[in-house]
C-alpha positions in Angstrom: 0.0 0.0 0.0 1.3 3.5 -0.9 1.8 5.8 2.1 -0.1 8.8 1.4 0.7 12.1 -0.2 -0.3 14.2 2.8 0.4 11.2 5.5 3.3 13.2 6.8 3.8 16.3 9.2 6.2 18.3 6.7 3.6 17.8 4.1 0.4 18.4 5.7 2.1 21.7 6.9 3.4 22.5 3.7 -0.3 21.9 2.2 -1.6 24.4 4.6 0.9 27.3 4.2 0.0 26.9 0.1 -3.6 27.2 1.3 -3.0 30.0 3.2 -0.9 31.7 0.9 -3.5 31.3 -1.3 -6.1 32.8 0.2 -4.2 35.9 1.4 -3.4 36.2 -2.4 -7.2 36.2 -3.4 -8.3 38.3 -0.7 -5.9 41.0 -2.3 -6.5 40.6 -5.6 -10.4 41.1 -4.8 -9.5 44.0 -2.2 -7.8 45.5 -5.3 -11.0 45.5 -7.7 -12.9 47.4 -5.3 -14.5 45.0 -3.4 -15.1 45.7 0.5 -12.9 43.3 3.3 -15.7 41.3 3.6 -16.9 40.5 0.6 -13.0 39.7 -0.3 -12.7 37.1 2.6 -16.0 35.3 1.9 -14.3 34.6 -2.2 -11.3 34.0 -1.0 -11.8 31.3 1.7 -14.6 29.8 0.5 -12.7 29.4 -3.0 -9.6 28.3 -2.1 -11.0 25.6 1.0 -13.0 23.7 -2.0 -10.0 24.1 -4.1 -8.1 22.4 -1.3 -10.8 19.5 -0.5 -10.4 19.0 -4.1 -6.8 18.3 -4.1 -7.2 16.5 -1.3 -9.7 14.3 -3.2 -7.3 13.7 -6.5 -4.4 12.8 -3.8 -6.2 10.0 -2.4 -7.5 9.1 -6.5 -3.8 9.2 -7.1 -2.9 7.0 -3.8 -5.1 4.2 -4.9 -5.1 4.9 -9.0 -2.0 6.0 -11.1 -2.3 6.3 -14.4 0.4 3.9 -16.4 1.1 3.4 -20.0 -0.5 6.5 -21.7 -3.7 6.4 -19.3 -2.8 9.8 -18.3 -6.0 11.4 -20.5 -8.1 9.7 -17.8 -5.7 11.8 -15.2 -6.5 14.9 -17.4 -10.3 14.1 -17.3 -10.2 13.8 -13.9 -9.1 16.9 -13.2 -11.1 18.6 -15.6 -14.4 17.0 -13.4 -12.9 18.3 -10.0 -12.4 21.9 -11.8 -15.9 21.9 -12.7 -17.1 20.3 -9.3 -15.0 23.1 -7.7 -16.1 26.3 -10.1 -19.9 25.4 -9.7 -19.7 24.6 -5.6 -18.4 27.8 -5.2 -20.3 29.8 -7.2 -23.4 28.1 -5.4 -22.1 28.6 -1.9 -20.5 32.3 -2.7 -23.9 33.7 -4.4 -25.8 32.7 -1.4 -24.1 33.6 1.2 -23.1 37.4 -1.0 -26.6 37.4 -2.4 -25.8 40.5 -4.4 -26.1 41.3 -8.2 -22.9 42.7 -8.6 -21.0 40.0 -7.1 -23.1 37.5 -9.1 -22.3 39.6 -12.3 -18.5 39.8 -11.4 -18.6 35.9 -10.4 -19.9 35.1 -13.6 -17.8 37.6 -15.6 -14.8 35.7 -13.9 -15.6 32.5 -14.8 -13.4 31.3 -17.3 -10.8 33.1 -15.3 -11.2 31.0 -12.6 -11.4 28.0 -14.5 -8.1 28.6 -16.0 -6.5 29.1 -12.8 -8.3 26.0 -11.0 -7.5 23.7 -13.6 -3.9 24.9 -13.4 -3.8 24.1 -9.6 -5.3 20.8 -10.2 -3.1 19.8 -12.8 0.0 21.0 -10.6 -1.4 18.7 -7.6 -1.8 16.0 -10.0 1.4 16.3 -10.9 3.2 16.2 -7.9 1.0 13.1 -7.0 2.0 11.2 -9.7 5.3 12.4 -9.2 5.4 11.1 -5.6 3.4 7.8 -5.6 5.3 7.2 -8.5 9.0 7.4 -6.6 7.3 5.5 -4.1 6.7 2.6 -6.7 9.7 2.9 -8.2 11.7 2.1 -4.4 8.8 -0.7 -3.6 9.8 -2.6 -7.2 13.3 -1.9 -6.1 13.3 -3.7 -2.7 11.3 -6.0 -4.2 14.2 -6.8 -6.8 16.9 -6.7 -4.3 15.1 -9.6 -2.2 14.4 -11.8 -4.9 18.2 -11.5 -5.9 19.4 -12.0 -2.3 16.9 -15.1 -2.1 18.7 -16.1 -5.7 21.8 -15.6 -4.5 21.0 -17.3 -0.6 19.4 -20.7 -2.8 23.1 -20.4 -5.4 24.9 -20.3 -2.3 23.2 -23.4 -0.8 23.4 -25.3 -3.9 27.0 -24.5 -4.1 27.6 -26.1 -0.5 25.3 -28.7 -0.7 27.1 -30.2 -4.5 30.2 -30.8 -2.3 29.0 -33.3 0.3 27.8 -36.0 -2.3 30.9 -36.2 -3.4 32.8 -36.5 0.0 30.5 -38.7 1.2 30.7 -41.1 -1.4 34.2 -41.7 -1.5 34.4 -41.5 2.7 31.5 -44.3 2.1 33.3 -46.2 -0.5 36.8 -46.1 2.0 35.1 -47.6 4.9 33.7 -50.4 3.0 36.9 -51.4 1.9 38.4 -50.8 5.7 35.2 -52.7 6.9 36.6 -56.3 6.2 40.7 -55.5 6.8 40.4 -53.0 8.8 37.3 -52.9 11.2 38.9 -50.6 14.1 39.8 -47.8 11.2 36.5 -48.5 9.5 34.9 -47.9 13.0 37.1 -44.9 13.7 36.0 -43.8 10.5 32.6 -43.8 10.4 32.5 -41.6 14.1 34.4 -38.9 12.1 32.5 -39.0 9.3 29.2 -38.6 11.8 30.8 -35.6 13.6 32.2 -34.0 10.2 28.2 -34.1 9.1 26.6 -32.8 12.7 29.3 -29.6 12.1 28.3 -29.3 8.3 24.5 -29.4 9.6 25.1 -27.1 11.8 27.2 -24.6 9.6 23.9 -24.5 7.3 22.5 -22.0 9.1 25.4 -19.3 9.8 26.9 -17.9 6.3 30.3 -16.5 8.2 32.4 -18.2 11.1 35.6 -17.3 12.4 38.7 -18.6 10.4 39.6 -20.7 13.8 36.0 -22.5 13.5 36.8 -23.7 10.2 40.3 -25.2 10.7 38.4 -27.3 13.4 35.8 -28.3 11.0 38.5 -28.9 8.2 40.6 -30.7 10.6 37.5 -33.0 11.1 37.4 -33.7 7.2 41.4 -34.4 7.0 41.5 -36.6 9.9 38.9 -38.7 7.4 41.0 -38.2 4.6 43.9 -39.3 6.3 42.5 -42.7 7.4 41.9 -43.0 3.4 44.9 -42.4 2.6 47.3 -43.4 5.5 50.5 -42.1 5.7 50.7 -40.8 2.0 48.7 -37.9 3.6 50.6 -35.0 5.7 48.8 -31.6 6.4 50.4 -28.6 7.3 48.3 -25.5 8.5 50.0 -22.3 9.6 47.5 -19.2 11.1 48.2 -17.1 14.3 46.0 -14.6 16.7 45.1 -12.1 14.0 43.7 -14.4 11.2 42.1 -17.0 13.5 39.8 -14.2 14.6 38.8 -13.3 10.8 35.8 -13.8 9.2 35.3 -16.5 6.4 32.3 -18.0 4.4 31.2 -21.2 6.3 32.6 -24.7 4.3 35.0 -22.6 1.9 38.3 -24.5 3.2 37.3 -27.8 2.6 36.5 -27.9 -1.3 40.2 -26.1 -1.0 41.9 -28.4 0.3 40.1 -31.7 -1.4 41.1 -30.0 -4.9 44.9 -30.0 -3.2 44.4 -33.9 -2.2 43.3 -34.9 -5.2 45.6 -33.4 -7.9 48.1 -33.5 -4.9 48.2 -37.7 -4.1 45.9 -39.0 -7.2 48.6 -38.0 -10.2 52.3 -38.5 -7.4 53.5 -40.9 -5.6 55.1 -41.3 -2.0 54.5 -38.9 0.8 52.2 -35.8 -0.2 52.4 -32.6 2.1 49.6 -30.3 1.9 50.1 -26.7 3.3 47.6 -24.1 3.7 48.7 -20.7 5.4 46.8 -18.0 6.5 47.5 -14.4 6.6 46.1 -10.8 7.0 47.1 -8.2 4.6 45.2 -4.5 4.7 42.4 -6.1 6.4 42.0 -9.0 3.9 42.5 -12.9 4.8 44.8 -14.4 2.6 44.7 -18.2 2.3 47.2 -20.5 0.3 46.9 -23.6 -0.1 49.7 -25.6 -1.8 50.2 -28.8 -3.1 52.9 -31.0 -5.6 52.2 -32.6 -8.8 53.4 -34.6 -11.2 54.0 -32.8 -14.8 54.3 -35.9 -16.4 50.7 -37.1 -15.4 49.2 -34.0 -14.8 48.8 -30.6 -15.7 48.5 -27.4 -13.0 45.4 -26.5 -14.9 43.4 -29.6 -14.1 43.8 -28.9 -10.4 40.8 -25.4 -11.4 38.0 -28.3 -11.4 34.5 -28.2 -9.8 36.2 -27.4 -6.3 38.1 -24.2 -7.4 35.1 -23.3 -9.3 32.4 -23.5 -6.8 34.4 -21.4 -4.3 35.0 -18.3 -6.8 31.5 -18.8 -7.5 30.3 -18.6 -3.9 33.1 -15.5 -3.6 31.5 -13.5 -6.7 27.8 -14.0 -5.0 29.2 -12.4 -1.9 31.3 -9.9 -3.2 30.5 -9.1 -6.7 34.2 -9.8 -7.7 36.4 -12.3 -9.9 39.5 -11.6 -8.5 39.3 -13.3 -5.4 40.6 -16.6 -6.4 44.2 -17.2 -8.1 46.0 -20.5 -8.7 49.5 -20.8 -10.2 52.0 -23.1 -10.6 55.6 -23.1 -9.1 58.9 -26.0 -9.2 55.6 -28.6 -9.4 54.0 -27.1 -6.7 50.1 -25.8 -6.8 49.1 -22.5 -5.3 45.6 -21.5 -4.8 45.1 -18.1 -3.4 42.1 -16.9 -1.8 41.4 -13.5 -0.7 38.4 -12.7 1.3 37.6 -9.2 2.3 37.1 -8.1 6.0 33.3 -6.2 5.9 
């Protein structure tokens, strides 16, 4: 519903000084003709308390109709009635209470006069209505547009977070069978970290940002898995101190990091594989790198920019409106990804 034109203090006020104004104005131009104080006042108020009922009348129209699309002859004819309406009400209620010849003569005389000027004043109040519910449209469609692209960009964002458990969880899934018959203790172990790694991700649903020190506990919850996968193969390295631990980052961005490291990292080497991932604060903004080797000769640096890579400068564009946020480069067979994530 639109708020009304005259709903505020500033504006009633302001309607009322016009008013006013307008009367005095009347009252002098009459005083001027010749016509006695009296006489002057009657015209004037009478005339210009109509006018205003009148353009109080075409506000409300215009609060609950506004002409769209070339419907603005309707606005015109509108106005042209509430002139009319107005010219004839006065001269009624102005010849009876006068109730003199010459001031019915002069009314009459000064008819299309008045016309003239009250269809101006109408056509200046419809303008500023359709000015002002207008504005008023325009900033409803506009909120309106800004939530349905923040529900977009909320439902994206989940869709993003939700693609990388399936794949996770299959492979975790796949691991413990093959543990299950060799090796029941680590298929045991195995399956209690996988439970508590999916509580945390359950939880994490519902906060969009968590400290930088929450989500090294819930990565180290998904490479304590990983390293039952892969056994000794697997080393981790994770370097952060005071400053970053306490900085802000989307909730689950690490882990699709660091999985995109373990696979291009152990999948294409062999022997021991050391993944590093090192936090740092520079003019406000968390740096993360995460490093790991590969092989040239079975690899390349730019398979290692798969689904992983991709969903997280995805989820970094929907929060920031920026592409720059993720880098990756390659280095003596080692694999950097960069992440950058602004402090708001």
């Amino acid at each position: 519903m639109r708020k009304p034109l005259f709903g505020s203090y500033k504006n009633k006020f302001l309607f009322a000084a016009v008013t006013l104004m307008a009367v005095l104005s009347n009252y002098l131009i009459l005083l001027h003709t010749g016509f006695d104080w009296k006489t002057s006042l009657i015209d004037s108020a009478v005339t210009n308390t109509i006018m205003a009922a009148g353009c109080l009348v075409l506000g409300t129209i215009l609060r609950y109709y506004l002409p769209k699309n070339g419907d603005y002859f309707n606005l015109i004819g509108i106005g042209f009635v509430i002139t009319l309406i107005w010219l004839f009400a006065s001269r009624a209620i102005l010849v009876y209470l006068l109730k003199t010849d010459e001031y019915e003569h002069f009314f009459t005389a000064s008819f299309p006069i008045r016309f003239t000027l009250g269809l101006l004043l109408v056509g200046f109040m419809g303008l500023i209505g359709v000015l002002w519910y207008t504005q008023q449209d325009q900033k409803e469609n506009e909120k309106r547009r800004t939530e349905a692209e923040q529900l977009t960009k909320e439902a994206e964002l989940f869709k993003l977070r939700q693609q990388l458990q399936p794949h996770f969880l299959f492979n975790s899934l796949n691991s413990i069978s093959a543990l299950v018959g060799t090796r029941p203790d680590e298929a045991r172990k195995m399956i209690q970290q996988l439970s508590d790694f999916l509580r945390g991700t359950l939880k994490r649903e519902e906060h969009q940002w968590i400290s930088l020190k929450e989500e090294l506990q819930y990565l180290q919850l998904y490479l304590e898995i990983e390293q039952v996968r892969f056994g000794n193969r697997l080393s981790t390295k994770i370097e952060s101190d005071e400053e970053t631990c306490a900085m802000k980052i989307p909730a689950m961005l690490l882990q699709p990091l660091v999985e995109n490291a373990i696979k291009f990292g152990l999948y294409d080497t062999t022997g021991e594989t050391l993944i590093t991932l090192h936090a740092s604060a520079v003019d406000n903004v968390l740096h993360i790198t995460v490093q790991n080797p590969f092989d040239p000769e079975t690899s390349s640096p730019k398979q290692g920019t798969g689904f992983g890579l991709s969903s997280v400068q995805r989820r970094l564009y929907l929060l920031f409106g920026r592409n720059d946020l993720v880098s990756t480069k390659a280095d003596n067979n080692i694999f950097i990804t960069t992440v950058k994530i602004p402090q708001t």
